[in-house]
MARMARMI-31026 format. One record per atom (N, C-alpha, C): residue in three letters; atom name; z, x, y; residue number from 1. Coordinates in pm, whole numbers, padded with zeros to 5 digits, always signed. Layout:
! residues N
<site "Ala" "CA" <Z X Y> NUM>
...
This chain:
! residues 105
<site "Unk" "N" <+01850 +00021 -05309> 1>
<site "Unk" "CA" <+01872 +00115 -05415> 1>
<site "Unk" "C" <+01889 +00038 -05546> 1>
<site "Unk" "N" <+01809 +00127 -05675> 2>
<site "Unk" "CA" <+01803 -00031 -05765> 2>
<site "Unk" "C" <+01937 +00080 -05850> 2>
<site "Unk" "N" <+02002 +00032 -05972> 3>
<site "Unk" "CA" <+02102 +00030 -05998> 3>
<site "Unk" "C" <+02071 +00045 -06103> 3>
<site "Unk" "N" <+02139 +00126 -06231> 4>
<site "Unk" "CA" <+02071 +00156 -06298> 4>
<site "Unk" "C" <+02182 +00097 -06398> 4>
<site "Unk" "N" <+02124 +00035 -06518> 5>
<site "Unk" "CA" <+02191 -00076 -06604> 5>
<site "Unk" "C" <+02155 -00040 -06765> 5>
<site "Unk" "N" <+02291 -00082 -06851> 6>
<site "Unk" "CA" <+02218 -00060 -06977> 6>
<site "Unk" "C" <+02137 -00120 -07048> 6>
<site "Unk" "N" <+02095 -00256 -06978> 7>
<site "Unk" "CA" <+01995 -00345 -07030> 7>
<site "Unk" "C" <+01849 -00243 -06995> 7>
<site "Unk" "N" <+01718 -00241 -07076> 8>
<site "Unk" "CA" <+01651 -00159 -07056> 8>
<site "Unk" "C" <+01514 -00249 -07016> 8>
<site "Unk" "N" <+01525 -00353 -07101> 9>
<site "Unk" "CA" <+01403 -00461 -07045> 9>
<site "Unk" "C" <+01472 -00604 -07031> 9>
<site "Unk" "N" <+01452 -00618 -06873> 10>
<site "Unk" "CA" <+01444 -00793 -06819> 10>
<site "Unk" "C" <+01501 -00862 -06969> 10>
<site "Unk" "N" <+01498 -00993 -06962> 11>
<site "Unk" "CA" <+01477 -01102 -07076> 11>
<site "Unk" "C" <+01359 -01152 -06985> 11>
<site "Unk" "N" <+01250 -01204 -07067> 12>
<site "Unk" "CA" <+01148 -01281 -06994> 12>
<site "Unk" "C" <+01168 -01417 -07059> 12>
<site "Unk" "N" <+01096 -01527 -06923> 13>
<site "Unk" "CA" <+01114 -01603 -06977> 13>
<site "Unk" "C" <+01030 -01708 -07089> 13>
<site "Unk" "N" <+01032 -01836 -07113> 14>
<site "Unk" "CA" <+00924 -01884 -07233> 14>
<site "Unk" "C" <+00807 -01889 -07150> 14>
<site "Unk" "N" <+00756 -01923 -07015> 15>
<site "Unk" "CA" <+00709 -01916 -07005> 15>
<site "Unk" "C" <+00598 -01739 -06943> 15>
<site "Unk" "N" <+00682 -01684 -06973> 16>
<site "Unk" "CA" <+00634 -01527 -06951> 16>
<site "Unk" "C" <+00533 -01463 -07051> 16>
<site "Unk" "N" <+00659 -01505 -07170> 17>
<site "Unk" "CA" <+00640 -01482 -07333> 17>
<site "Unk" "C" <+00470 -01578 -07356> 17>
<site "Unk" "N" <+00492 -01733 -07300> 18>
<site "Unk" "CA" <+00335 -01775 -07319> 18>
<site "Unk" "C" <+00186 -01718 -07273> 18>
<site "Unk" "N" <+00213 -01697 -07151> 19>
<site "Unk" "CA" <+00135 -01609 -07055> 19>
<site "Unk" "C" <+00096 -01495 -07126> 19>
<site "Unk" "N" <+00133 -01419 -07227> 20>
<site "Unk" "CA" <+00145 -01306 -07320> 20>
<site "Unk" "C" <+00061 -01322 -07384> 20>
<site "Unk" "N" <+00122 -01425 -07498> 21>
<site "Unk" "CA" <+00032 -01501 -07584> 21>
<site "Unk" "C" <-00099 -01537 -07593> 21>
<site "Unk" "N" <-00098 -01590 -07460> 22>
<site "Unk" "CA" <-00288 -01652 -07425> 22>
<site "Unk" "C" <-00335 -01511 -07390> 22>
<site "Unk" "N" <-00299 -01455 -07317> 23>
<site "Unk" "CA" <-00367 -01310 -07281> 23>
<site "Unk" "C" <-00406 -01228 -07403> 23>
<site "Unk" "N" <-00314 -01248 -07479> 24>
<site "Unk" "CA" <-00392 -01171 -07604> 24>
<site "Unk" "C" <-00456 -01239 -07711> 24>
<site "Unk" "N" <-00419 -01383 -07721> 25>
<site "Unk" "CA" <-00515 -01434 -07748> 25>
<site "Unk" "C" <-00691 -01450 -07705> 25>
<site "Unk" "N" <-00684 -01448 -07618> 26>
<site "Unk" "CA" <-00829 -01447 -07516> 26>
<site "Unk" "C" <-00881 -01267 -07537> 26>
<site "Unk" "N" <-00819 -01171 -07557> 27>
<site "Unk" "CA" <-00854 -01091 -07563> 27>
<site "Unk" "C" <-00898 -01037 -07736> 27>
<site "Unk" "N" <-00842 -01090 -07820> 28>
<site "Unk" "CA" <-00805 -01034 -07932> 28>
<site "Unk" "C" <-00999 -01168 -07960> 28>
<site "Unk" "N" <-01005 -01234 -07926> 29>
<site "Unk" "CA" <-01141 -01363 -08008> 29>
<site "Unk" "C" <-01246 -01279 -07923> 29>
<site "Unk" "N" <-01244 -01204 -07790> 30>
<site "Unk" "CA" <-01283 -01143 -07734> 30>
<site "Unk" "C" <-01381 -01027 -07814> 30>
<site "Unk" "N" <-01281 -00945 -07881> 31>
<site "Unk" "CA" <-01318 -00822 -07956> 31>
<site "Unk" "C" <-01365 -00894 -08086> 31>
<site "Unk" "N" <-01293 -00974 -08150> 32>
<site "Unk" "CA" <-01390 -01080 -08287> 32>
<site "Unk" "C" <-01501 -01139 -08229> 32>
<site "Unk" "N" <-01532 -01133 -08141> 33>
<site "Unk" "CA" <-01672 -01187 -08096> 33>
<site "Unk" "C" <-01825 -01075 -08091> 33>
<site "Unk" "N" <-01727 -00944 -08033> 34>
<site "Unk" "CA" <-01844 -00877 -08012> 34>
<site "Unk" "C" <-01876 -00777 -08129> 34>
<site "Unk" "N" <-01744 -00773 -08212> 35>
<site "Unk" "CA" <-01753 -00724 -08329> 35>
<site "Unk" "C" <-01811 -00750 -08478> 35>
<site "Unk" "N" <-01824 -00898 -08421> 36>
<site "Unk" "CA" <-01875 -00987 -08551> 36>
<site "Unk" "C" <-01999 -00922 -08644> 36>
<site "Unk" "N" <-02000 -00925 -08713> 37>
<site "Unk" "CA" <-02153 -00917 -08803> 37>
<site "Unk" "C" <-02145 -00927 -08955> 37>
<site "Unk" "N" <-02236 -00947 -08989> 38>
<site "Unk" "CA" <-02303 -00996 -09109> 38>
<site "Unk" "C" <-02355 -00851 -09175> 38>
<site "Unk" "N" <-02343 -00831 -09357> 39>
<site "Unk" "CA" <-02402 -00710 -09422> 39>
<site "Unk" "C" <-02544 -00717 -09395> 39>
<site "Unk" "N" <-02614 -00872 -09384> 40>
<site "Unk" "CA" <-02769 -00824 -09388> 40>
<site "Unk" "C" <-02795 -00875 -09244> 40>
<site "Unk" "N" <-02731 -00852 -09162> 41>
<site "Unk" "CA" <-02732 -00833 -09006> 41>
<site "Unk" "C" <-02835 -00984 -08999> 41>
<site "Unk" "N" <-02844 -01078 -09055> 42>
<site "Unk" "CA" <-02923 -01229 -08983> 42>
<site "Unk" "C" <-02775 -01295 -09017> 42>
<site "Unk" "N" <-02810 -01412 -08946> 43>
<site "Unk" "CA" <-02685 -01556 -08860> 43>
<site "Unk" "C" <-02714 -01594 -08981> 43>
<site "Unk" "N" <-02554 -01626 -09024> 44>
<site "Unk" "CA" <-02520 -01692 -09158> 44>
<site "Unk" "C" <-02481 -01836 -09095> 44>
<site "Unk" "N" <-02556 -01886 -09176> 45>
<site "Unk" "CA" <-02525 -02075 -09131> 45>
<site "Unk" "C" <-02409 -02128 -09169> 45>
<site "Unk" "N" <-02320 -02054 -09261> 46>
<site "Unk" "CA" <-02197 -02111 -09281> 46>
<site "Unk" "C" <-02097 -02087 -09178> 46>
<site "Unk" "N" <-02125 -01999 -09109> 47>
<site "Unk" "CA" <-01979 -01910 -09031> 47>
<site "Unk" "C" <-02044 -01994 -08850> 47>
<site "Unk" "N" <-01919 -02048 -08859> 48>
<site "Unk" "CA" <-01904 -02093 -08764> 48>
<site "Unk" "C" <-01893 -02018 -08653> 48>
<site "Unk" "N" <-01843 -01899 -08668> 49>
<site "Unk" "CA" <-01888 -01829 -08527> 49>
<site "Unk" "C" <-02008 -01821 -08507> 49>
<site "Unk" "N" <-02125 -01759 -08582> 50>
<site "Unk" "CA" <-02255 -01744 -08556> 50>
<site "Unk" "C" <-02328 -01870 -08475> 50>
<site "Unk" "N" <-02280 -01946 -08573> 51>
<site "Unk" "CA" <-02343 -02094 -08482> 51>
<site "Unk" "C" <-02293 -02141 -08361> 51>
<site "Unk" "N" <-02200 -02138 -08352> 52>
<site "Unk" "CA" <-02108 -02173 -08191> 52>
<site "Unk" "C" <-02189 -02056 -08092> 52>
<site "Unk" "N" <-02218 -01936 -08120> 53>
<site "Unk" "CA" <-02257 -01825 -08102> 53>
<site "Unk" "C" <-02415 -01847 -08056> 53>
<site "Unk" "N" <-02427 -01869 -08131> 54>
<site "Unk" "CA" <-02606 -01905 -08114> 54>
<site "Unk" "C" <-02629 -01991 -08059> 54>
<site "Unk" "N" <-02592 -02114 -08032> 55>
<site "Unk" "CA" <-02595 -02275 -08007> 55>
<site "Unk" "C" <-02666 -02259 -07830> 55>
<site "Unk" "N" <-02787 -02353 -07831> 56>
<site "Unk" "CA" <-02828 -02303 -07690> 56>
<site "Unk" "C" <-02788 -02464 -07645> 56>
<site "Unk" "N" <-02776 -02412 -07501> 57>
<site "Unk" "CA" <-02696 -02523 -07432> 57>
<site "Unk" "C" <-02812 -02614 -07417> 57>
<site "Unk" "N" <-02794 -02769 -07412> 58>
<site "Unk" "CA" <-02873 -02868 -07380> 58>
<site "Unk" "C" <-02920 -02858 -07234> 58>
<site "Unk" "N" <-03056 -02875 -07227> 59>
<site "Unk" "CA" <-03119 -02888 -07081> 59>
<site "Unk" "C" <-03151 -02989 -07023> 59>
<site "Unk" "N" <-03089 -03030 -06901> 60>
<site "Unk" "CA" <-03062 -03146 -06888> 60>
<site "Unk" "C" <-03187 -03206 -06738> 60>
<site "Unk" "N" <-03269 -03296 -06758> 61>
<site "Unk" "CA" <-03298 -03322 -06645> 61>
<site "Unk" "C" <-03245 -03372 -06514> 61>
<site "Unk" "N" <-03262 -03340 -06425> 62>
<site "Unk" "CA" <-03204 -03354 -06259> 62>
<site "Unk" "C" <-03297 -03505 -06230> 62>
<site "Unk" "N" <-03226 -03607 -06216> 63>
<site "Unk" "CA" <-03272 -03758 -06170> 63>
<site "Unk" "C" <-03231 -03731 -06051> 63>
<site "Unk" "N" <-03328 -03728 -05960> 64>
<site "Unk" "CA" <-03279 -03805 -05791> 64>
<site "Unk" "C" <-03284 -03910 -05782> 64>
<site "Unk" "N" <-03213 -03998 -05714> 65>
<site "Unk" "CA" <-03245 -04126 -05680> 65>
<site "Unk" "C" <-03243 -04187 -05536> 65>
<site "Unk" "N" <-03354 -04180 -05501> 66>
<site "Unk" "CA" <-03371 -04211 -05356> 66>
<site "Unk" "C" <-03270 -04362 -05289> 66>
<site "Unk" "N" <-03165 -04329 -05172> 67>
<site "Unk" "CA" <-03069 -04398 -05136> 67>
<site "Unk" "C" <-03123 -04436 -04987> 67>
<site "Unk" "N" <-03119 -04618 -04958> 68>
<site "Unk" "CA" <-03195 -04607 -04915> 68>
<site "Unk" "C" <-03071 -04758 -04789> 68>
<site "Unk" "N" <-03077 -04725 -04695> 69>
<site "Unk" "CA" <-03030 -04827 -04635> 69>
<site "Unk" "C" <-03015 -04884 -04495> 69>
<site "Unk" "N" <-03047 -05027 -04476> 70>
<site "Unk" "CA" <-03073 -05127 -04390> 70>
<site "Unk" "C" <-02971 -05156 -04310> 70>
<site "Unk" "N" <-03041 -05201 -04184> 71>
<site "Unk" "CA" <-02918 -05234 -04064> 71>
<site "Unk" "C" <-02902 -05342 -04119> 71>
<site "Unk" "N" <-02808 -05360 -04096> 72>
<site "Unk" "CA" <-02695 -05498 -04107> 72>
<site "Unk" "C" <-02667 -05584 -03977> 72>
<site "Unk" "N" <-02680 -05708 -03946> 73>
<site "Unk" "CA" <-02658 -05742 -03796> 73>
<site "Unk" "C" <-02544 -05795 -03845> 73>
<site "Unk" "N" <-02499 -05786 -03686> 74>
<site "Unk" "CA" <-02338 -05839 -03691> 74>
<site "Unk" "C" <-02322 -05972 -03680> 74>
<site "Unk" "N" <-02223 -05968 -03778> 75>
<site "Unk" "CA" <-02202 -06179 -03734> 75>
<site "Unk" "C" <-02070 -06216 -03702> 75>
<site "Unk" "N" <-01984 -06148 -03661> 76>
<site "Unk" "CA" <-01865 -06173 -03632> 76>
<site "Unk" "C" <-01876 -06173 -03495> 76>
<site "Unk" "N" <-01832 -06300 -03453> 77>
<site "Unk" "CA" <-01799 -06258 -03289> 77>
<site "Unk" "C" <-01682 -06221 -03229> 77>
<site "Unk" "N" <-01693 -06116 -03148> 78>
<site "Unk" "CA" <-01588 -06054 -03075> 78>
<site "Unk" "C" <-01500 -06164 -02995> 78>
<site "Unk" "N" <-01377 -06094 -03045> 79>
<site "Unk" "CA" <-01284 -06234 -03052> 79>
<site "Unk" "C" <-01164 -06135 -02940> 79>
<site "Unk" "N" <-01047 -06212 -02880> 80>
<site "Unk" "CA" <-00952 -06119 -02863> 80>
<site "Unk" "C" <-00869 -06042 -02942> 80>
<site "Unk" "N" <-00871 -05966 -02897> 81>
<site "Unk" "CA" <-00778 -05833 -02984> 81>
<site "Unk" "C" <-00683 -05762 -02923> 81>
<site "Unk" "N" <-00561 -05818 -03012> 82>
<site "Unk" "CA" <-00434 -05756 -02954> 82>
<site "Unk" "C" <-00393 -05621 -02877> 82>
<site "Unk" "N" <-00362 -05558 -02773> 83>
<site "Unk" "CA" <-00338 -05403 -02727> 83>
<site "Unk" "C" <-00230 -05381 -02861> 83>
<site "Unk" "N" <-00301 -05261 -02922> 84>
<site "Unk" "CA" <-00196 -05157 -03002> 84>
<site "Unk" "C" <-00065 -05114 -02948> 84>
<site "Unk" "N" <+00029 -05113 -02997> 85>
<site "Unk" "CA" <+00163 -05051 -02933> 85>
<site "Unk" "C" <+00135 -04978 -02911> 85>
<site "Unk" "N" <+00208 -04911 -02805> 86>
<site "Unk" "CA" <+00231 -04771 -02744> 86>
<site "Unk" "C" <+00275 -04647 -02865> 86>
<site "Unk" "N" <+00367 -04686 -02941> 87>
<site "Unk" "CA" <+00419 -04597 -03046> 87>
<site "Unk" "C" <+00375 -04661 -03217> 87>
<site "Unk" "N" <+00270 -04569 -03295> 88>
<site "Unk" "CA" <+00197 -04645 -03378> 88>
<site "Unk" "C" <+00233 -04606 -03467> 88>
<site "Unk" "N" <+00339 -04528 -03486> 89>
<site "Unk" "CA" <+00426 -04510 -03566> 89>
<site "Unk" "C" <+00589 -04495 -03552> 89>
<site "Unk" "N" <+00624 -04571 -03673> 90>
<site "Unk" "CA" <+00819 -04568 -03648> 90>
<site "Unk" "C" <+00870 -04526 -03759> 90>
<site "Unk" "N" <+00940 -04434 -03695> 91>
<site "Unk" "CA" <+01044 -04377 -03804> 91>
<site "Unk" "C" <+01139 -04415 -03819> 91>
<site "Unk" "N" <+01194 -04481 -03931> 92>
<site "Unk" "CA" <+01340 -04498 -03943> 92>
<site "Unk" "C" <+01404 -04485 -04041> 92>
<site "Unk" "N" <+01515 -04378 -03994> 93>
<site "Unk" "CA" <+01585 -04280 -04117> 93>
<site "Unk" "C" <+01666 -04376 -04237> 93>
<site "Unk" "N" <+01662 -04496 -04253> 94>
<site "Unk" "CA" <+01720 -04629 -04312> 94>
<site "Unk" "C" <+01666 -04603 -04488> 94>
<site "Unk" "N" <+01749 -04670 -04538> 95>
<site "Unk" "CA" <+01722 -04689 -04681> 95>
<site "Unk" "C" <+01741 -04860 -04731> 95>
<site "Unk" "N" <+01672 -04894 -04839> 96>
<site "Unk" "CA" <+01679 -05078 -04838> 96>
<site "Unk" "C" <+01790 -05061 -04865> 96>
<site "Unk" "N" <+01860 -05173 -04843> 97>
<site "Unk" "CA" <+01972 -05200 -04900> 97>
<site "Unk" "C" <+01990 -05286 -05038> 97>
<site "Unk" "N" <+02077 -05250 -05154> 98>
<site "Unk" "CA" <+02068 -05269 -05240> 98>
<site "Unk" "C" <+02059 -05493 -05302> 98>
<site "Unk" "N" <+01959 -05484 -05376> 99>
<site "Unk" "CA" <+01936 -05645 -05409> 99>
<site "Unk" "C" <+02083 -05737 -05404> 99>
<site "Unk" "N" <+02092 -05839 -05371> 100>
<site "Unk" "CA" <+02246 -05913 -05329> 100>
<site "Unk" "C" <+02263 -05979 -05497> 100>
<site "Unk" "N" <+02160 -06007 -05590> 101>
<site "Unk" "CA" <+02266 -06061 -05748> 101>
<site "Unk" "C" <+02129 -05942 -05798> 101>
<site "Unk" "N" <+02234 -05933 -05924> 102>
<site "Unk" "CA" <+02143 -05856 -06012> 102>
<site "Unk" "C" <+02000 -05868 -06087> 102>
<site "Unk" "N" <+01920 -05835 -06107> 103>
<site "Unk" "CA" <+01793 -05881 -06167> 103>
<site "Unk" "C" <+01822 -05851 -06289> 103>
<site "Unk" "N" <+01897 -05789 -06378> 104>
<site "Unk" "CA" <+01981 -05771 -06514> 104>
<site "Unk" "C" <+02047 -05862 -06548> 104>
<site "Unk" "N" <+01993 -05990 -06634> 105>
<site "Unk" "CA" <+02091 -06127 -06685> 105>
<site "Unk" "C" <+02126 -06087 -06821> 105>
């Protein structure tokens, strides 16, 4: 049961209040974008929206480069090799213990 209080809105927090901000920011360049225009309706070269606006993206060519690779013979000779422990991992709940003289002269 919610409880009914004389506070009427939350406090939000800074980061709530930012989240706000960008949202209407992004929305508000949104509507200046599609609203934009010019009296004699052609792209004015000064206004930087038009041009950012217009600007066609660079086309970029696709390089493949054929990858290409050779057996390798082995030159190491098989040597003895130790059996792995049984347990190849250890846990221990320990912490270092602190340096015995100070490194601070």
């Amino acid at each position: 049961m919610r409880f009914v209080t004389a506070e009427r809105w939350p406090r939000r927090s800074w980061a709530a209040w930012l989240g706000i901000v960008c949202i209407a920011l992004v929305l508000l360049t949104g509507i200046l974008r599609v609203s934009h225009s010019h009296p004699d309706g052609r792209i004015d070269p000064d206004c930087s929206l038009c041009m950012t606006a217009h600007t066609v993206a660079q086309v970029v060519v696709v390089v493949a480069i054929q990858v290409t690779s050779q057996p390798v013979v082995r030159y190491v000779i098989e040597t003895y090799s130790a059996p792995l422990p049984g347990q190849p991992f250890v846990l221990k709940r320990a912490n270092r213990p602190p340096p015995a003289t100070s490194s601070v002269a």
